[in-house]
C-alpha atoms as one frame of an Amber mdcrd trajectory, in Angstrom:
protein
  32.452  97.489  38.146  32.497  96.165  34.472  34.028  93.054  33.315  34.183
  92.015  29.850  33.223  88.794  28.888  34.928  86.502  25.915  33.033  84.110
  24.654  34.362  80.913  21.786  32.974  78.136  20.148  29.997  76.233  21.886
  29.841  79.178  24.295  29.472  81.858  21.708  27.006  80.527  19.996  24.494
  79.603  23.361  24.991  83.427  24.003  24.434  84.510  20.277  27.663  86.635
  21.184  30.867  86.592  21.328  31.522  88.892  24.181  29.190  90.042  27.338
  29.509  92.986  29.432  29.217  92.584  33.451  28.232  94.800  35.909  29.680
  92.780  39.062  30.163  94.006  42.878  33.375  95.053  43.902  35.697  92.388
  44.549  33.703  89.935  42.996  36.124  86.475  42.207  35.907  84.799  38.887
  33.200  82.127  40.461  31.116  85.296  40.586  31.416  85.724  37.184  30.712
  82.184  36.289  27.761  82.339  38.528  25.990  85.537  37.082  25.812  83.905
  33.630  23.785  80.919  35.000  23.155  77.808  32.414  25.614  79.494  29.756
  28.410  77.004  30.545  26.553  74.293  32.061  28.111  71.105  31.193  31.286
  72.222  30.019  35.001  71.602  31.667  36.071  75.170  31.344  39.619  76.854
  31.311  39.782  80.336  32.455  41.955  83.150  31.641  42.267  86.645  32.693
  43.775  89.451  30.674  45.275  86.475  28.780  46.705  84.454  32.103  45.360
  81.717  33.626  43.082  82.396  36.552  41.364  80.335  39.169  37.756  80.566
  40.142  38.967  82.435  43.179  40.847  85.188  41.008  39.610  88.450  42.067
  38.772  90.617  38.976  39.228  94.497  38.836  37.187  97.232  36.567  37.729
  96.778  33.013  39.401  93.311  33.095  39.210  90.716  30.539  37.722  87.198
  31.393  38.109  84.243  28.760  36.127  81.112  29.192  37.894  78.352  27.488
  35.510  75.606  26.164  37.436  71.909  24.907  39.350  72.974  21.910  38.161
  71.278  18.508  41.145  70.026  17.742  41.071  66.769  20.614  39.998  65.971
  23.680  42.092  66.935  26.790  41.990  64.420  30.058  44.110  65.680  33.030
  44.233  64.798  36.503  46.263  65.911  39.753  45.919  62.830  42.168  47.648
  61.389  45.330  47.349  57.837  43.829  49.802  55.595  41.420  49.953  56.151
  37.824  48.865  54.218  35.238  50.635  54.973  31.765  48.261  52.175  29.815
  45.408  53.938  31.244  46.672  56.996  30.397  47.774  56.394  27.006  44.219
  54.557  26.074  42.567  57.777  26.585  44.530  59.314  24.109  43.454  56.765
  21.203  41.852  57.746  18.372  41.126  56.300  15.096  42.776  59.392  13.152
  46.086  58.950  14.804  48.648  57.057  13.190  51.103  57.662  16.570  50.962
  57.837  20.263  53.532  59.122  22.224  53.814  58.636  26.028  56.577  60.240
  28.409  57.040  59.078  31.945  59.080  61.093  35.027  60.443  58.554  37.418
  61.687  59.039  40.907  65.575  58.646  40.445  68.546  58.536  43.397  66.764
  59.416  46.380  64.480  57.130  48.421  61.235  59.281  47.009  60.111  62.568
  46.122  57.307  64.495  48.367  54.785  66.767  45.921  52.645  69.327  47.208
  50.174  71.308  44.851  47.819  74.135  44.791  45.060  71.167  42.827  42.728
  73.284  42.054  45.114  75.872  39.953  47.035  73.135  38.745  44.336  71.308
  37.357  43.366  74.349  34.932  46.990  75.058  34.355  47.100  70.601  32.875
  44.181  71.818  30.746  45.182  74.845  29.513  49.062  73.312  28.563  46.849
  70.135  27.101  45.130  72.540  25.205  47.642  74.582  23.722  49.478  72.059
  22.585  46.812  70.106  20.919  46.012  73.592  18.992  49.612  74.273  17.658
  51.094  70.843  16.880  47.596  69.291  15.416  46.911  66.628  18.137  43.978
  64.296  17.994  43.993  64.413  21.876  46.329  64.695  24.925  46.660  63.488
  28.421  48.591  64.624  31.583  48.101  63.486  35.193  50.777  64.565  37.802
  51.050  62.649  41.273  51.151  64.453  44.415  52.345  63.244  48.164  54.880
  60.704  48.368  56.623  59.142  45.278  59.624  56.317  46.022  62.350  55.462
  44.148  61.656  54.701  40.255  57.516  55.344  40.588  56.379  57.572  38.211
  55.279  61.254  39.596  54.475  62.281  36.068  52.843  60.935  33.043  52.076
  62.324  29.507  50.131  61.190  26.403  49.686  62.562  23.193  48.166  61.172
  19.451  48.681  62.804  15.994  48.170  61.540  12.689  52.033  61.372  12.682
  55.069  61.029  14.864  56.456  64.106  14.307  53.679  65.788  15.455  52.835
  63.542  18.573  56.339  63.759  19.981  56.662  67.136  19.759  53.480  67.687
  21.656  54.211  65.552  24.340  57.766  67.304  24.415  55.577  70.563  24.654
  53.507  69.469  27.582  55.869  68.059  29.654  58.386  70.984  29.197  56.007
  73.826  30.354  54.124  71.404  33.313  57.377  71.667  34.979  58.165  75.062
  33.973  54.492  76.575  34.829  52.091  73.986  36.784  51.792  75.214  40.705
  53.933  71.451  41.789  56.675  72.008  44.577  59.039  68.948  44.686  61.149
  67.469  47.852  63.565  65.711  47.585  63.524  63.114  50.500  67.207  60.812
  51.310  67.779  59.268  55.043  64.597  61.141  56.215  66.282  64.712  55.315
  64.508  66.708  52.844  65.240  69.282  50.534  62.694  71.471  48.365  63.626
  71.376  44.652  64.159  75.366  43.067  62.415  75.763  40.580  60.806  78.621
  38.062  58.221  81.692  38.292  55.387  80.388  36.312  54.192  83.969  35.443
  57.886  84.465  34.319  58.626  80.726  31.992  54.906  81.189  30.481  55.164
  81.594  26.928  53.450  85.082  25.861
C-alpha cells in the first residue's frame, strides 16, 4: 500500500522535499513508517499525526493515508512529561525561561476533598498528545516556550497531579496559553481519574478526546 509522507521544517529540508511517497506492507504501524525512512528524523522529538489526528507509533495506517511528522515548532521549545513521581512547579516553570519573555505563567491542579486521586494513563499516547497541545499553543498565542507534566498513580489530598508553564513576551499572551493547555489536557490527553475517599473509589466521567479536539 501507499502512504503519503508530510514533511516541515528541519525535516523537509534533510529530504529536499516536502512530501514522500511509501510503498509499505499491509498493516504496517506508524513505527514502520518511521523506520523505512532511516536517519531522516534522527535526533528529533517528533509528534505524529494521521489524516490530521494524533497517532501513536503503533497506529496502523491504511492505503492512501496521510502521515505528518511534527518536528519542535519554531516558535519555543516544548518540555512535557507523564511521570509517577511529585511535581515540581519551580522546576517546571525554569524550563520555560527565556530571555524574550517579559511573563511566565504557571497553573497548578491540586488534589481537593478526597483523601487522593488514583491516575492511570496510556504514557506513551499521552506523551505525544502533551506535545502536540504544547505545540499548538505555542504556535497560536506566540509563546517563547511551554511546559506540561501530568502525574500518574496515587495523588493525596492538596499534591499537585498537574502542572503547566508557559512564557510570552507579555501577559496576555502567556496566560492565555497556559489557559489553552490546561483546558484541552483535560479535555483530550488519554488520563482516567479516581476518585479515592474511605478506601472506596469512583472513576471520574469525563470526555471523548476524538470528540472535544478542536478541528
Amino acid at each position: 500500500m501507499r502512504v503519503t509522507v508530510r514533511l516541515f521544517a528541519m525535516l523537509r529540508e534533510r529530504a529536499g522535499a516536502g512530501e514522500i511517497e511509501l510503498d509499505l506492507p499491509d498493516g504496517a504501524r506508524v513505527s514502520d513508517a518511521l523506520e523505512s525512512l532511516g536517519d531522516l528524523a534522527a535526533g528529533l522529538p517528533l509528534v505524529m499525526a494521521v489524516n490530521r489526528e494524533y497517532a501513536p507509533a503503533d497506529q496502523v495506517l491504511d492505503p492512501g493515508d496521510e502521515l505528518a511528522l511534527i518536528p519542535p515548532v519554531s516558535g519555543g521549545s516544548i518540555h512535557t512529561l507523564v511521570t509517577g513521581e511529585p511535581l515540581s512547579l519551580d522546576s517546571l516553570a525554569s524550563r520555560v525561561r527565556d530571555p524574550r519573555a517579559g511573563a511566565v505563567v504557571t497553573f497548578q491542579g491540586v488534589t481537593r476533598e478526597v483523601e487522593r486521586l488514583e491516575y492511570e494513563a496510556y504514557a506513551e499516547m499521552a506523551s505525544v498528545k502533551l506535545a502536540q497541545i504544547a505545540a499548538d499553543a505555542i504556535e497560536r498565542h506566540g509563546l517563547c516556550a511551554a511546559a506540561v507534566e501530568h502525574r500518574i498513580g496515587d495523588v493525596p489530598l492538596s499534591e499537585p497531579s498537574v502542572a503547566v508553564a508557559a512564557s510570552a513576551p507579555h501577559r496576555g499572551e502567556a496566560f492565555a496559553g497556559a489557559r489553552e493547555i490546561i483546558d484541552r489536557v483535560k479535555a483530550e490527553a488519554p488520563i482516567w481519574k479516581k476518585e479515592i475517599e474511605d478506601g472506596d473509589g469512583r472513576w471520574v466521567d469525563g470526555t471523548t478526546p476524538s470528540d472535544s479536539a478542536p478541528r
